[in-house]
C-alpha positions as CSV (number, residue, x, y, z in Angstrom):
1,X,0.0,0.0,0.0
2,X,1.4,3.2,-1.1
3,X,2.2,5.7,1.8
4,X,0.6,8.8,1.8
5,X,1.3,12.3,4.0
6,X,-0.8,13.3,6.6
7,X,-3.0,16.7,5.8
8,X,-0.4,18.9,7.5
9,X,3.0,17.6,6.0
10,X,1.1,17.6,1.8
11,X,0.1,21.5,2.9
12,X,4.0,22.1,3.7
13,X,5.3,20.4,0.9
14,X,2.8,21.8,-1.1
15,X,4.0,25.8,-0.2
16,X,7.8,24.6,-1.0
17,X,7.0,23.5,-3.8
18,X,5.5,27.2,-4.5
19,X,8.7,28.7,-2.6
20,X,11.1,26.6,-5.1
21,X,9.1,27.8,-8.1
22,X,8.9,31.3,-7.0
23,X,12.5,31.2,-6.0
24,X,13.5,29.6,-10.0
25,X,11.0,31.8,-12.1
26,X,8.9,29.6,-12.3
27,X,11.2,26.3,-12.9
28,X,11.1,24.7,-10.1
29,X,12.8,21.9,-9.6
30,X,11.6,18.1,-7.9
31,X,15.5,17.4,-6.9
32,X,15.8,21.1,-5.2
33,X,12.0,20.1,-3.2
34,X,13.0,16.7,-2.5
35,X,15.9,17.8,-0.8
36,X,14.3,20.6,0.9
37,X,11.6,17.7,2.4
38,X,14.0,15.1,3.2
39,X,16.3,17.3,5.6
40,X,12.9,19.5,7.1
41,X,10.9,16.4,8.0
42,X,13.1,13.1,8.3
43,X,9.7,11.2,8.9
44,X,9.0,11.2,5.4
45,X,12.6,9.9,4.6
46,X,11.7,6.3,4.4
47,X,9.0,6.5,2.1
48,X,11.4,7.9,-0.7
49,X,9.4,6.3,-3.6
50,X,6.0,7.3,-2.5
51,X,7.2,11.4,-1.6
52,X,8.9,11.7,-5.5
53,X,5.3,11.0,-6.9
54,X,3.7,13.4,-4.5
55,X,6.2,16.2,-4.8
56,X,6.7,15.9,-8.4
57,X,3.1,16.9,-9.0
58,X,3.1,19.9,-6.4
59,X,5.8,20.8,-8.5
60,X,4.1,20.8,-12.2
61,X,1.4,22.5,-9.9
62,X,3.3,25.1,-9.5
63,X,5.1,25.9,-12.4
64,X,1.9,26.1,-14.1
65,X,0.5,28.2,-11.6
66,X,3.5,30.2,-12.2
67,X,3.2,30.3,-15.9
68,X,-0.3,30.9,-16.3
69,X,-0.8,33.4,-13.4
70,X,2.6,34.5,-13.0
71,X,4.9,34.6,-9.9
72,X,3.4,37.2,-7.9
73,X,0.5,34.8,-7.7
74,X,2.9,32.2,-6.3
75,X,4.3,35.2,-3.8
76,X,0.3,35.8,-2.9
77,X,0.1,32.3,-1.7
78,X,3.2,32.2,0.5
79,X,1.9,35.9,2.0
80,X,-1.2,33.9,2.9
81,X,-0.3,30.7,4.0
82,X,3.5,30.6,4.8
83,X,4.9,33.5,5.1
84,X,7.9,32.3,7.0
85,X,8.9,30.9,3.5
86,X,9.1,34.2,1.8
87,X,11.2,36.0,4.7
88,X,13.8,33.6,3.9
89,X,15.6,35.3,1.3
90,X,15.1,34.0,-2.0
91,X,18.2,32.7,-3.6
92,X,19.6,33.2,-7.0
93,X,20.2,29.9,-8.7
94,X,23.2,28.5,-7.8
95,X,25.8,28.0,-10.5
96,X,28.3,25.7,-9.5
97,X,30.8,26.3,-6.9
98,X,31.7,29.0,-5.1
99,X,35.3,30.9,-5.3
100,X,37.9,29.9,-3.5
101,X,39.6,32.0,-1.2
102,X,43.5,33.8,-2.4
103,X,43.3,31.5,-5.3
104,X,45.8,32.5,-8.1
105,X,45.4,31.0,-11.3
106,X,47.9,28.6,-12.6
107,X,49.2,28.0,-9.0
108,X,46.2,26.4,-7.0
109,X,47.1,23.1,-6.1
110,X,45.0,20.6,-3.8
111,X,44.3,17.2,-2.9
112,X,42.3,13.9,-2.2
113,X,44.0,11.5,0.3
114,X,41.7,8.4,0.9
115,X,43.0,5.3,3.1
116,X,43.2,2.3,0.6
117,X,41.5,-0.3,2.7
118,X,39.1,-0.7,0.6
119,X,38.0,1.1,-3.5
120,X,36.0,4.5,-3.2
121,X,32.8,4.7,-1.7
122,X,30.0,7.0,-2.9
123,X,31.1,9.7,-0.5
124,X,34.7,9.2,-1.8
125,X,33.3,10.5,-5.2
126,X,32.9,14.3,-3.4
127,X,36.0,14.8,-2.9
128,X,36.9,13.3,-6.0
129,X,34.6,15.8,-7.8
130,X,35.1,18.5,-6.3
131,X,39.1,18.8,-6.3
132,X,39.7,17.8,-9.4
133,X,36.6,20.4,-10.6
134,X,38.4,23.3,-8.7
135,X,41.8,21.9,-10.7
136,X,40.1,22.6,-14.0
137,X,38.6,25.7,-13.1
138,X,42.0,27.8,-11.6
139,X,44.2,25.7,-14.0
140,X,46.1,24.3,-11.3
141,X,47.0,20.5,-10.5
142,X,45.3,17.9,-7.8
143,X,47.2,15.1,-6.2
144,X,45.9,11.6,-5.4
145,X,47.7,10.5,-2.0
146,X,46.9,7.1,-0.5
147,X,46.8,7.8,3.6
148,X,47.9,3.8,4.3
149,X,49.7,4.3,7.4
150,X,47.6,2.5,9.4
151,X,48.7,-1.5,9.2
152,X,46.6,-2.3,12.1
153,X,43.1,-0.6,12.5
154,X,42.5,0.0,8.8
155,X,44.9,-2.1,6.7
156,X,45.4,-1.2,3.5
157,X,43.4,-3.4,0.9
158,X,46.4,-4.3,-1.9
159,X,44.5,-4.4,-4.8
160,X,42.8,-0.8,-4.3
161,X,45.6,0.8,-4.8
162,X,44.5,0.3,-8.8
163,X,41.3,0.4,-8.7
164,X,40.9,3.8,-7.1
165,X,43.2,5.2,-9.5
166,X,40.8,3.4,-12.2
167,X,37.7,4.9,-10.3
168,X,38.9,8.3,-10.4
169,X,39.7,8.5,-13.9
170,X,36.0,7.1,-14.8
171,X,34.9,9.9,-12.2
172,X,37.0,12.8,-14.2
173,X,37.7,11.5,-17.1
174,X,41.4,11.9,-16.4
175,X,44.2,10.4,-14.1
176,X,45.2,12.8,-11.4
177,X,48.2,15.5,-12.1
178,X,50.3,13.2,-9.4
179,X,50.2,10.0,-7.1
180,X,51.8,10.2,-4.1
181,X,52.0,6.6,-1.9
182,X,52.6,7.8,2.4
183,X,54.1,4.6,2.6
184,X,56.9,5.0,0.1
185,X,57.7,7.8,2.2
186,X,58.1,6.9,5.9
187,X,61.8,7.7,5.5
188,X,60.8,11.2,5.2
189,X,58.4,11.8,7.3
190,X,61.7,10.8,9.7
191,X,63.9,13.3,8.6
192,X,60.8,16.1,9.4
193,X,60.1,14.3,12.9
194,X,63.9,14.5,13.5
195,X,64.1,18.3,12.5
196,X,61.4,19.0,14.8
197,X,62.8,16.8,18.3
198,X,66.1,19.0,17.4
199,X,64.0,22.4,17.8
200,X,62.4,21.5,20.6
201,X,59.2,21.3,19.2
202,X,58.8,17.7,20.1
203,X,59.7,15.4,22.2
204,X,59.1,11.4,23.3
205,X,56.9,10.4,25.5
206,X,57.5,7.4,27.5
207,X,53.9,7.7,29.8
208,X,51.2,5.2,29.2
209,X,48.1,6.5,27.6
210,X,46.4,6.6,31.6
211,X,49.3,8.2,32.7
212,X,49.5,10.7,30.1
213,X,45.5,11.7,30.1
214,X,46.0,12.4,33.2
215,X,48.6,15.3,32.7
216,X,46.2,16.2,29.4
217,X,42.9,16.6,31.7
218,X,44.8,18.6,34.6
219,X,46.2,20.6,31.9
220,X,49.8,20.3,33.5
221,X,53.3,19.4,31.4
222,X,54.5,15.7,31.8
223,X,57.9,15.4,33.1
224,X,58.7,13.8,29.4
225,X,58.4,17.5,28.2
226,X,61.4,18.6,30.1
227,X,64.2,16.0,28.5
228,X,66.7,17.9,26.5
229,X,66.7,17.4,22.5
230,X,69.4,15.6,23.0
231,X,67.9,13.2,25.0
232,X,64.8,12.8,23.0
233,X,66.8,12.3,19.8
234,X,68.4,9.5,21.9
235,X,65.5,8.0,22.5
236,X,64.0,8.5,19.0
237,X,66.8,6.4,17.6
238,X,66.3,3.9,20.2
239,X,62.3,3.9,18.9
240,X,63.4,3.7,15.4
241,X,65.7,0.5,16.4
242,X,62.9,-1.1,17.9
243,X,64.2,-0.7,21.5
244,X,60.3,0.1,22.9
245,X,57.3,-1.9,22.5
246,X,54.3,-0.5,21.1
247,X,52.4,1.8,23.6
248,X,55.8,2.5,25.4
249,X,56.7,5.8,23.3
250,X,55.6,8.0,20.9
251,X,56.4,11.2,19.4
252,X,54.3,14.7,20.8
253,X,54.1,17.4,19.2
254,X,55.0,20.4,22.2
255,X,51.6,22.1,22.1
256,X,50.6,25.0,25.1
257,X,48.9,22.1,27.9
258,X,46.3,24.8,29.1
259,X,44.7,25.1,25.5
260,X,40.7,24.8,25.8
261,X,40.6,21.7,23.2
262,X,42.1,18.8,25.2
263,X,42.9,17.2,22.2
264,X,45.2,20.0,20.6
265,X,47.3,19.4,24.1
266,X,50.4,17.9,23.0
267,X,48.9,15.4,20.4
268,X,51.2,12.6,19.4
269,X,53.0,12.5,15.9
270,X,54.5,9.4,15.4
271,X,54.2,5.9,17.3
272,X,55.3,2.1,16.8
273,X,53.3,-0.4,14.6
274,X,53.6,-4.4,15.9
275,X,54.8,-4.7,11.8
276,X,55.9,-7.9,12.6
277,X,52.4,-9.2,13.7
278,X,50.8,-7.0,11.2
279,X,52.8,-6.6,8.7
280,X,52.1,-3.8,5.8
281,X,50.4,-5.6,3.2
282,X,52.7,-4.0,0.3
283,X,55.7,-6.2,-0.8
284,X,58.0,-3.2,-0.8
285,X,57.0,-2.3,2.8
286,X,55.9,-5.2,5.0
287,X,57.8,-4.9,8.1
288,X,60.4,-2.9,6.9
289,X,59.4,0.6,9.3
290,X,58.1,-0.4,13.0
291,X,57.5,3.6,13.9
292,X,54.8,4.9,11.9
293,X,53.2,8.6,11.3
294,X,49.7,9.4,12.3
295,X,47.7,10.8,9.8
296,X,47.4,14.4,11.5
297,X,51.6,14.5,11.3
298,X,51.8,12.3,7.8
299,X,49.5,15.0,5.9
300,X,50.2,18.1,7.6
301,X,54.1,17.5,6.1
302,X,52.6,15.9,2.9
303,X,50.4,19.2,2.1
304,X,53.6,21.2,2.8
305,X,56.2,19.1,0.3
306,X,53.2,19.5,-2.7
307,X,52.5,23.0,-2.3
308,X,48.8,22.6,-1.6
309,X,47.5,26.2,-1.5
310,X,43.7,24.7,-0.3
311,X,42.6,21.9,1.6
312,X,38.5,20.4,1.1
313,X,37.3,18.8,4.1
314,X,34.8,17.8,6.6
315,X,33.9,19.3,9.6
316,X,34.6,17.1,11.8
317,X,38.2,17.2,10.9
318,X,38.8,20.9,12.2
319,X,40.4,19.7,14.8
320,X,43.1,18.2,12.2
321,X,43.2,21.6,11.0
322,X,44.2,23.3,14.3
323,X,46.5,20.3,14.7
324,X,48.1,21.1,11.7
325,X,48.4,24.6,12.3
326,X,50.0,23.8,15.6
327,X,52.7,22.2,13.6
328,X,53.3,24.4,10.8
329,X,53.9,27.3,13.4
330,X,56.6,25.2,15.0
331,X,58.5,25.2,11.3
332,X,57.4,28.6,10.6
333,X,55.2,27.5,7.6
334,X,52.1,29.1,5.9
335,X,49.3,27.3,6.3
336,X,47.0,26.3,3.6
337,X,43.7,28.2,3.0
338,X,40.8,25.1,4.1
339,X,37.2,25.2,3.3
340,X,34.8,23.0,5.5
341,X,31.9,20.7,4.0
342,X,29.1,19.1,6.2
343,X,27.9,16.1,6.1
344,X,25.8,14.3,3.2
345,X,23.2,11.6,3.8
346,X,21.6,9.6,1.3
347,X,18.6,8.2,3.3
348,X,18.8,4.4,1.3
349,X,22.2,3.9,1.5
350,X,21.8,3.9,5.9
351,X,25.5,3.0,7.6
352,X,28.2,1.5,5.4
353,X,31.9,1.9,6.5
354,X,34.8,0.7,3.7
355,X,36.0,-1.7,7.0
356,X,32.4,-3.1,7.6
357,X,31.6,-3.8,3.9
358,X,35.0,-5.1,3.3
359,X,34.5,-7.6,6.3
360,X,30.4,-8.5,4.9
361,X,32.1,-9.2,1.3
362,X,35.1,-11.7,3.2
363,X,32.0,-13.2,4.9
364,X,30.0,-13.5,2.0
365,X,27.5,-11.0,2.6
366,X,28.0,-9.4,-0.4
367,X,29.4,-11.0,-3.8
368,X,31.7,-8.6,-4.1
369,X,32.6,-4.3,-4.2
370,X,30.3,-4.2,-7.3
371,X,27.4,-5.5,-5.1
372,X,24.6,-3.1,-6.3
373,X,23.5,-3.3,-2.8
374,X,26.4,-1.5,-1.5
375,X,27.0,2.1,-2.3
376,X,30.1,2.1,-3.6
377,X,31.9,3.5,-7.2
378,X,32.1,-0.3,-8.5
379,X,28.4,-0.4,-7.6
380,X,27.2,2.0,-9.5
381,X,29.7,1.9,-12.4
382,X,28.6,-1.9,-12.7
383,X,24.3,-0.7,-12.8
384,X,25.1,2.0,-15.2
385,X,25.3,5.3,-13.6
386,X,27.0,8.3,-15.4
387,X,30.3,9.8,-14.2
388,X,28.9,13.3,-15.3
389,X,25.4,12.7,-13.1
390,X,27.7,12.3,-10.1
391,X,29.5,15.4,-10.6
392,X,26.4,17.7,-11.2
393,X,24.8,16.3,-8.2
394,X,28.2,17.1,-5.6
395,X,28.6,20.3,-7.8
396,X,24.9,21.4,-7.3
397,X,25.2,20.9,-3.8
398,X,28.5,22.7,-4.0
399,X,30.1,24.0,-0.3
400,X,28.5,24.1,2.5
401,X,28.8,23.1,6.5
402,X,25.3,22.6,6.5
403,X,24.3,18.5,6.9
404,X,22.0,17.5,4.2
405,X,20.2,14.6,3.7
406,X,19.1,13.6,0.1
407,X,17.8,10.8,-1.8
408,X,18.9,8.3,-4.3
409,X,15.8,10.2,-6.3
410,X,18.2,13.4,-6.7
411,X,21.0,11.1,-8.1
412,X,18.8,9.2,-10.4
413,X,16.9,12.7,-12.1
414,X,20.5,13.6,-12.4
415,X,21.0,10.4,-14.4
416,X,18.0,10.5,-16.4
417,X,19.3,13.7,-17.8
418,X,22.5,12.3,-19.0
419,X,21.4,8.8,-19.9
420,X,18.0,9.1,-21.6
421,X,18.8,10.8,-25.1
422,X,20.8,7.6,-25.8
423,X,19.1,4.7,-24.1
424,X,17.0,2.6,-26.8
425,X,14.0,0.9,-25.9
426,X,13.6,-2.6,-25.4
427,X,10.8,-4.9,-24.4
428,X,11.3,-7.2,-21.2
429,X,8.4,-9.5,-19.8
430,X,8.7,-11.0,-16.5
431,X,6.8,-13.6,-15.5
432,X,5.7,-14.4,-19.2
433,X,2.6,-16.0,-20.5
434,X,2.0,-16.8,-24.1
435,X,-1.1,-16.6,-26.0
436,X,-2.1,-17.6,-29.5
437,X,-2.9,-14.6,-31.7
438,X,-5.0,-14.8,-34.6
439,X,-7.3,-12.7,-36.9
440,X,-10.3,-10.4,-35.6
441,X,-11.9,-7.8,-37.4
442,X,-8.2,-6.9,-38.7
443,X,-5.1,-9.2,-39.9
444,X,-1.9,-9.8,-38.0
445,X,0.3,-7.8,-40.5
446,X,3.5,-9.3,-41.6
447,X,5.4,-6.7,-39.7
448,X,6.1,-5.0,-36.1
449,X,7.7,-1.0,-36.4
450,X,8.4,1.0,-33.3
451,X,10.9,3.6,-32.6
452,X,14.0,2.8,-30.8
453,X,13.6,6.2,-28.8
454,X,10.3,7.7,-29.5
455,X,11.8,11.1,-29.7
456,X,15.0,11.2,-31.7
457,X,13.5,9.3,-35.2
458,X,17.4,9.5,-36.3
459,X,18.4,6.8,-33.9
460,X,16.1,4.0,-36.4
461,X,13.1,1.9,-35.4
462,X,12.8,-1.9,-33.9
463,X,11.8,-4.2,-36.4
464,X,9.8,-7.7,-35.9
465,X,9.0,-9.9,-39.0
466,X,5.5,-11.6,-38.0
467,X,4.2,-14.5,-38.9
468,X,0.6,-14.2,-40.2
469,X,-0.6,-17.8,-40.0
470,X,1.1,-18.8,-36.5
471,X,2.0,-16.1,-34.0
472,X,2.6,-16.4,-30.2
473,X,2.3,-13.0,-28.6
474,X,3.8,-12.9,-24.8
475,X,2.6,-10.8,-21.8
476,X,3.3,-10.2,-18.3
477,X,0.5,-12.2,-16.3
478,X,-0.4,-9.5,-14.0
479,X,-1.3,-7.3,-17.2
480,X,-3.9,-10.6,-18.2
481,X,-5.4,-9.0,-14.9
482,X,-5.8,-5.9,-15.7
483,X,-7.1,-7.0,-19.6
484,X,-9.5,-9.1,-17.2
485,X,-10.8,-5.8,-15.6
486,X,-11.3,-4.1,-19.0
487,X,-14.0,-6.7,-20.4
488,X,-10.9,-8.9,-21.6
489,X,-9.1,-5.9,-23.6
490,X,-5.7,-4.6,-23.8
491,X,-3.7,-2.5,-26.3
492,X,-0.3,-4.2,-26.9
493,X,1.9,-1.2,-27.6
494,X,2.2,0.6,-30.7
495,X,0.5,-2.6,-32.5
496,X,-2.7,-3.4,-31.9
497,X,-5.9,-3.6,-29.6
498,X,-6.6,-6.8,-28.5
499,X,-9.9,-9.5,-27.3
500,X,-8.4,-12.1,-24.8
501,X,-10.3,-15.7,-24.4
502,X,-8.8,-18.0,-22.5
503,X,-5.1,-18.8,-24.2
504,X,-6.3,-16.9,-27.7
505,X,-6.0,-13.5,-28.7
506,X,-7.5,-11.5,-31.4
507,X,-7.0,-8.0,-32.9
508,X,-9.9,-5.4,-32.6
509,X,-8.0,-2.9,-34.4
510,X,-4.3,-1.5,-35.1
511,X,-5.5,1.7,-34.0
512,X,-6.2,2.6,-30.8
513,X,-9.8,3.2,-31.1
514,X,-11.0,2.5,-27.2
515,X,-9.2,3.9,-24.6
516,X,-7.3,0.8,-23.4
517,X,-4.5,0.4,-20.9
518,X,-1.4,0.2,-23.1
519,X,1.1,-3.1,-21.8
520,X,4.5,-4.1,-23.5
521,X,4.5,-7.5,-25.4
522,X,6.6,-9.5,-26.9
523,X,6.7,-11.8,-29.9
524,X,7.9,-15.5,-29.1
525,X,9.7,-15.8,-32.4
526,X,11.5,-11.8,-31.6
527,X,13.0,-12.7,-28.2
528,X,15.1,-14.5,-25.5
529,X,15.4,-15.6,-22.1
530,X,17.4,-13.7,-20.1
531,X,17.2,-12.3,-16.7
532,X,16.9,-8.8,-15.0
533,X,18.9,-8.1,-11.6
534,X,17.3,-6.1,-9.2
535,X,18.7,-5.2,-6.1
536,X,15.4,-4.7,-3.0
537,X,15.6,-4.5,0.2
538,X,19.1,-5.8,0.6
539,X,17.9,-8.4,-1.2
540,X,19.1,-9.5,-4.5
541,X,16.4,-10.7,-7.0
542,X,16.8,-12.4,-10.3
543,X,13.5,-12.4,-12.2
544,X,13.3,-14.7,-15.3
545,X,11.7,-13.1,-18.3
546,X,11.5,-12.3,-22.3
547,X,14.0,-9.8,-24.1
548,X,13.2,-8.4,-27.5
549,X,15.6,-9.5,-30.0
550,X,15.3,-6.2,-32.5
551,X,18.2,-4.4,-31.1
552,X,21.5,-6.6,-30.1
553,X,23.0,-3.9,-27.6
554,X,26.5,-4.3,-26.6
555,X,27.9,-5.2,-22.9
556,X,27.6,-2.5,-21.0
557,X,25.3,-0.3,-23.3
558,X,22.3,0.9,-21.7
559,X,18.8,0.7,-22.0
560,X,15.5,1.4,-20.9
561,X,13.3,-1.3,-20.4
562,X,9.5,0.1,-21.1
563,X,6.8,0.2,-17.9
564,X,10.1,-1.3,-16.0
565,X,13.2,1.7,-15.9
566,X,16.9,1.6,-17.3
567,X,19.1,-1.6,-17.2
568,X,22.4,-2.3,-18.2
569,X,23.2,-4.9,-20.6
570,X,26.1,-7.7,-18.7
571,X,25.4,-10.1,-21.7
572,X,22.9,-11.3,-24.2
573,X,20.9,-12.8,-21.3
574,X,21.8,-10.7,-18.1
575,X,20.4,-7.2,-17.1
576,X,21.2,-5.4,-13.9
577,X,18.6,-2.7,-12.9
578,X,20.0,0.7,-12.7
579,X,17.1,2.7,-11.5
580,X,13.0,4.1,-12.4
């Protein structure tokens, strides 16, 4: 049973569709509403499906209100019933993103740094996007760095090392300007770790995690902070010659130990791996480095070495930020200029982490990264999405702090824009039944001719040769229902109207001359088995059907499957759904 609003929540929706149009001349816009609903009323966030339908027709309703009454109407009916939408101010459309800040052209240089334990995720793609989109635009370069540091929490995964490189090149249609491995580069990380004990500006710390929370939440020095840099660099060599056990030292950046964030109070830089136990997964590395840089100290240096002039992150990493800036001041660096994004939820794709799926798919769980269940690049480069979709929808959401929630239903009209203009039609029936078709008042005729896209003529028309003494039409069994409910007729589409009686058909007429529902068909000697993969509910399901044979489409090509959605062809029997 479809879901449908309460009085009070199709009133709201109703007026922002009206606020949307007003605010887009009269253009609104079912992605910009949808939005705008899921993140004002999360109640209605589960029934995705059912809201789409609703708010798509508030929104014709008011674009037509705005074209054939015009926009101060639309401004009259917000002054009446919700004039809280109209003090708001009303935006101007937003064209991409914003400026960055001190940006010089030719020299703006920035960077994505994901943790290779697993290939991208969906969210992964932002980052993606929008780096490599403010690259483009100031002419400068963006660097690809793989974070993989971390041999015991998050180990590196060995073989996404490639396939994130190959994910970001389908996502920008180009390699990044430079790859840059951390752990080709613990060596150096050394030398800046060592340059920084000999300053003072760091020193080891020999206290036990207890011990030294205790100094950080009294807001008192440890005694560890009063060795001389001699005596640290002593026992940094000592930690690089694996003369301490994990958890007996690590390297601390000298911050001020009154500061109001307890974690800014002399964080810790550098500390030993058990490489040995848990070794690095890469050949080249495995247990060659025991004492390892945490992330804060690994990028901080990294971002300095590659000139980044801007760093893109979350919000929940400004305490990296101030980290960082802690450091820099100690080697009298500039810091670069960061801009701050909140976080994005897509309602159907709940909690997913890169460790969890990677431990579902060793289980089982999953078949593999390019599970259409889970949302990640491989996912939805294996159902058919476009690169370009998933750009405009990061780059119309463009910068903010603000948390949003969306829906799949953004990503999908963002899709349909890219995809449709090429997709050919095709005929699938699931759960076929075959009935005889013979003579009525008019002939079978000898041939079947529809459009491949009924809107661009120039792409050619599916052709059928039928056979006029024995022919086997094929429909979907719950459309024999609905023939049942319309005195036994049915127009098959684009060919004729049709008298069911028990397992025979005949044609009324080739035109359309009552007003009958309209079903896809198929003609047994015109098509295939094959089988459509749809991904519900967590569930995989693999429904057995009919293909038309008119059009032999290529792997990978898409296509939209009429009263069904767009599929992607895997072979001449296999289809994975892609979306409505």
């Amino acid at each position: 049973m479809s879901w449908v609003p309460d009085s009070e929540l199709e009133k709201n929706i109703f007026h922002l569709a009206i606020q949307n149009s007003l605010q887009y001349d009269g253009q609104g816009q079912l992605s910009s509403v949808m939005g705008k609903v899921m993140g004002t009323y999360p109640e209605a966030r589960p029934h995705a499906k059912d809201l789409t339908l609703i708010i798509k027709k508030f929104v014709e309703e008011a674009n037509n209100l705005a074209e054939n009454q015009g926009l101060e109407h639309l401004r009259k009916i917000l002054e009446e019933n919700a004039p809280e939408l109209l003090e708001r101010k009303i935006k101007e459309k937003r064209e991409g993103l914003p400026e960055l800040k001190n940006a010089i052209q030719g020299k703006v240089v920035l960077r994505f740094a994901p943790n290779p334990n697993g290939p991208l995720s969906f969210g992964h793609s932002r980052g993606i996007v929008i780096n490599s989109e403010y690259a483009k635009r100031y002419g400068g370069k963006w660097i690809l760095r793989f974070d993989d540091t971390d041999t015991v929490r998050k180990p590196p995964l060995p073989s996404a090392y490639n396939s994130i490189q190959e994910e970001v090149e389908w996502l920008t249609g180009k390699p990044p300007d430079k790859i840059i491995i951390a752990s080709d580069r613990i060596e150096t990380y050394y030398k800046y770790a060592s340059e920084l004990i000999s300053k003072g500006g760091a020193y080891i710390c020999t206290l036990s995690a207890e011990e030294f929370r205790e100094f950080r939440q009294s807001k008192s020095n440890s005694p560890d902070r009063d060795r001389s840099p001699q005596e640290n660099l002593m026992l940094w060599e000592k930690m690089l010659n694996g003369e301490f056990q994990p958890g007996e030292a690590v390297v601390r950046i000298k911050t001020d130990m009154t500061l109001p964030n307890p974690a800014l109070r002399d964080w810790p830089a550098l500390r030993i791996q058990d490489t040995k136990n848990n070794p690095h997964p890469r050949e080249s590395i495995k247990s060659k480095y025991i004492v390892w840089p945490l992330l804060d100290f690994q990028s901080g240096i990294e971002d300095y070495l590659q000139g980044v002039t801007h760093i893109i992150r979350g919000k929940d990493l400004m305490d990296s930020t101030r980290k960082q800036t802690l450091l820099y001041e100690h080697f009298g660096w500039k810091y670069p200029e960061t801009v701050y994004w909140g976080r994005v939820k897509i309602h159907e794709f709940g909690g997913f982490s890169t460790s969890g799926m990677r431990n579902d798919i060793k289980e089982g769980k999953y078949s593999g990264w390019d599970d259409p269940r889970l949302p990640t690049i491989a996912s939805m480069q294996r159902r058919g999405f476009s690169p370009e979709a998933l750009r405009n929808f990061w780059i119309e959401l463009a910068l903010t702090q603000k948390d949003i929630s969306a829906s799949m239903e953004t990503i999908y009209s963002h899709n349909v824009k890219i995809i449709d203009h090429t997709s050919p039609r095709l005929f699938f029936v699931k759960k076929p039944l075959t009935l005889k078709l013979i003579d009525g008042l008019e002939k079978i005729p000898s041939v079947f001719k529809t459009l491949v896209h009924p809107e661009d003529e120039s792409l050619g028309y599916r052709t059928w040769k039928l056979s006029t003494e024995e022919m086997n039409v094929i429909i979907e069994e719950e459309d024999l229902e609905l023939a049942n409910k319309n005195n036994n007729k049915i127009r098959l589409k684009d060919f004729a109207d049709i008298q069911i009686k028990e397992n025979t058909a005949s044609i009324i007429s080739l035109k359309p001359n009552e007003k009958l529902p309209i079903i896809h068909w198929l003609d047994s000697k015109n098509s295939h088995d094959a089988t459509l993969e749809i991904s519900t509910e967590n569930r995989i399901e693999l429904i057995s059907g009919k293909l038309e044979n008119s059009l032999r489409l290529e792997k990978n090509e898409l296509t939209q499957l009429e009263r069904i959605g767009y599929a992607k062809v895997e072979n001449d029997s296999k289809l994975i759904f892609l979306h409505d």
